[in-house]
C-alpha positions as CSV (number, residue, x, y, z in Angstrom):
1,X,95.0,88.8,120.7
2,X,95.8,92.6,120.5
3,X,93.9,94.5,117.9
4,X,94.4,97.5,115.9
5,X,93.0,101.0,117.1
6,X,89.8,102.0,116.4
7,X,87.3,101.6,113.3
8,X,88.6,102.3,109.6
9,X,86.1,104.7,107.9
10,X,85.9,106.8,104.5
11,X,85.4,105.4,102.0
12,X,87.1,101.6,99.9
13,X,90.4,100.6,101.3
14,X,92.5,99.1,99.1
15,X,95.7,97.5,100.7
16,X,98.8,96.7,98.6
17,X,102.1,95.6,99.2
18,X,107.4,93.9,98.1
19,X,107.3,96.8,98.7
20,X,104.4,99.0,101.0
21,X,103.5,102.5,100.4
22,X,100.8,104.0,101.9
23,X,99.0,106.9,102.7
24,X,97.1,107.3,105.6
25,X,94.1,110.2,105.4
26,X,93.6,111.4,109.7
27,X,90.7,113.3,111.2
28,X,91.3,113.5,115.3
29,X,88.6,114.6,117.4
30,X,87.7,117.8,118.4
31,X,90.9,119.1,121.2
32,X,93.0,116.1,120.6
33,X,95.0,118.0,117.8
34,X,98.1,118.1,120.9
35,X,98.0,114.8,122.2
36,X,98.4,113.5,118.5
37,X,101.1,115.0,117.6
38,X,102.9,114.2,120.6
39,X,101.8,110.5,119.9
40,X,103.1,111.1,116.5
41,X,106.5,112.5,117.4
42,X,106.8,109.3,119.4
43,X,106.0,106.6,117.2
44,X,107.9,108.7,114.7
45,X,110.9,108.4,117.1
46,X,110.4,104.3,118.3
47,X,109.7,103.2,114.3
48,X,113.1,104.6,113.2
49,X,115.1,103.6,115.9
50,X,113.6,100.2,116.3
51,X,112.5,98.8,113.3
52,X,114.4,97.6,110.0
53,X,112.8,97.5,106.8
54,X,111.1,101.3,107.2
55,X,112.6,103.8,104.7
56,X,109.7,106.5,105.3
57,X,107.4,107.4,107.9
58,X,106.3,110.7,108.7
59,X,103.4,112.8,109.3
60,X,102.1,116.0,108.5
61,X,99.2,118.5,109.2
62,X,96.6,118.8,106.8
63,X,95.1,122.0,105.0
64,X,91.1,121.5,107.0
65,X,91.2,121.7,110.4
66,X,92.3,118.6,112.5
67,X,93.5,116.7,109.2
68,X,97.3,114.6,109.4
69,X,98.4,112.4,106.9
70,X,101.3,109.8,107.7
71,X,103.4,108.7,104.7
72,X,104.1,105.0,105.5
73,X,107.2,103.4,103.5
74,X,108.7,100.0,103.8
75,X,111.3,97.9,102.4
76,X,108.1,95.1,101.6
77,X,104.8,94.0,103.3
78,X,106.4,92.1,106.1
79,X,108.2,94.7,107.5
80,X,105.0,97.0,107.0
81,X,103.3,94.3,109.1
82,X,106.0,94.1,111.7
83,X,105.6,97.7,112.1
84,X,101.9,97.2,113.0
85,X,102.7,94.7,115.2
86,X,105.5,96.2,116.6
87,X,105.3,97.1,120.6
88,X,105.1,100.5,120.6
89,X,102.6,100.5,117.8
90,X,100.4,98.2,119.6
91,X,100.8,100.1,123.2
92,X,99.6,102.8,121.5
93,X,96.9,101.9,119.6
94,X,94.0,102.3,122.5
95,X,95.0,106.2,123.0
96,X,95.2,106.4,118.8
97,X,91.7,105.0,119.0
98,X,90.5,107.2,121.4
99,X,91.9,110.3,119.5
100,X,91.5,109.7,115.9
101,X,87.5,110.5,114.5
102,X,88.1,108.7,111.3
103,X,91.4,106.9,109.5
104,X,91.7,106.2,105.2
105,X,94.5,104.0,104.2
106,X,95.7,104.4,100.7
107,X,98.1,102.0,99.3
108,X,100.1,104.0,97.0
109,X,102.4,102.9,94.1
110,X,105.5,104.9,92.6
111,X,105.7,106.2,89.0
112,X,109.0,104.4,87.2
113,X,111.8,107.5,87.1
114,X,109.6,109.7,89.4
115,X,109.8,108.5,92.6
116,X,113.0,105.9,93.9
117,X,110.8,104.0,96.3
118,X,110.4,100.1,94.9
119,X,106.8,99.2,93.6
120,X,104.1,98.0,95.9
121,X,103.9,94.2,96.2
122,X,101.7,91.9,98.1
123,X,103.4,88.8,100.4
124,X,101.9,86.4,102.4
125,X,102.2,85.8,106.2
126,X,105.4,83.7,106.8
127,X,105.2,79.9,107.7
128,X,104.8,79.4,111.4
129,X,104.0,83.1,111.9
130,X,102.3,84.6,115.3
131,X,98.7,84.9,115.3
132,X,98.6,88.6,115.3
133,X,101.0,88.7,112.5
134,X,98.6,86.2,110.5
135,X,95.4,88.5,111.1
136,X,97.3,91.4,110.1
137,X,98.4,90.2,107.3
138,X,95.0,89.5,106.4
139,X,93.8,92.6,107.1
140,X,95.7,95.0,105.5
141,X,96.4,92.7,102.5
142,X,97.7,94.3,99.2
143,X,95.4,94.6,96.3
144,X,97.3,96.2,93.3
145,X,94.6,98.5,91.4
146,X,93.9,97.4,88.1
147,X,94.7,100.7,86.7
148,X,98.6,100.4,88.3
149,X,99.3,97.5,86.1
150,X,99.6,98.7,82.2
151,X,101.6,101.8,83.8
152,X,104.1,99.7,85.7
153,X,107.4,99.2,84.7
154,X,106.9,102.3,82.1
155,X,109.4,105.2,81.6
156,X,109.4,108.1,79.2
């Protein structure tokens, strides 16, 4: 089985996901600040024109030195999942891990009437699913924060 790149530092990890909005928090090594953002652009490329289900995925450079973030948006958990899965996110997941130091995902949830992106809902693994899809799924499984809930659904 094909695994995700590199070690997950930095702090909790909370994973949530209908819906999956998530922030991921970048430090690259030392000199790999050009490779990554040429990984970037690609994978920014491949996930739009391949996948269904994405409605945001970008990156940006952070404010300290060899920071990105990559804003992560999908129509629900499985298509999150089949992002993670996807071919060109799994070829290049050895040369992430080479170039990324450490990697924080935040699961994020919209504000009702501030944001139009659907809350952040957790889904099981389909019936008969592959493997990697299963352990995945597992992985990055969404936990809604406790907090989230008496907010949700609320508008001014």
């Amino acid at each position: 089985m094909r695994g995700a790149f590199g070690p997950i530092t930095g702090g909790v990890i909370s994973y949530h996901p209908s819906m999956a909005t998530l922030l991921a928090h970048i430090t690259v090594r030392p000199g790999a600040e050009v490779d990554f953002e040429a990984l970037a652009r690609t994978l920014h490329e491949q996930t739009h024109a391949t996948e269904t289900g994405v409605l945001r995925y970008e990156y940006w450079r952070g404010a300290d030195e060899r920071s990105y973030y990559t804003l992560l948006s999908f129509a629900d958990h499985r298509a999150f999942i089949a992002h993670q899965t996807s071919e060109h996110h799994e070829s290049a997941s050895p040369e992430l891990g080479r170039m990324i130091e450490s990697l924080r995902l935040e699961w994020l949830d919209p504000i009702d009437g501030a944001s139009t992106l659907p809350l952040t809902e957790m889904q099981e693994a389909p019936d008969g699913a592959q493997d990697l899809t299963v352990a995945y799924t597992d992985r990055f499984a969404a936990i809604i924060a406790p907090w989230w809930e008496p907010l949700r659904h609320t508008s001014s």
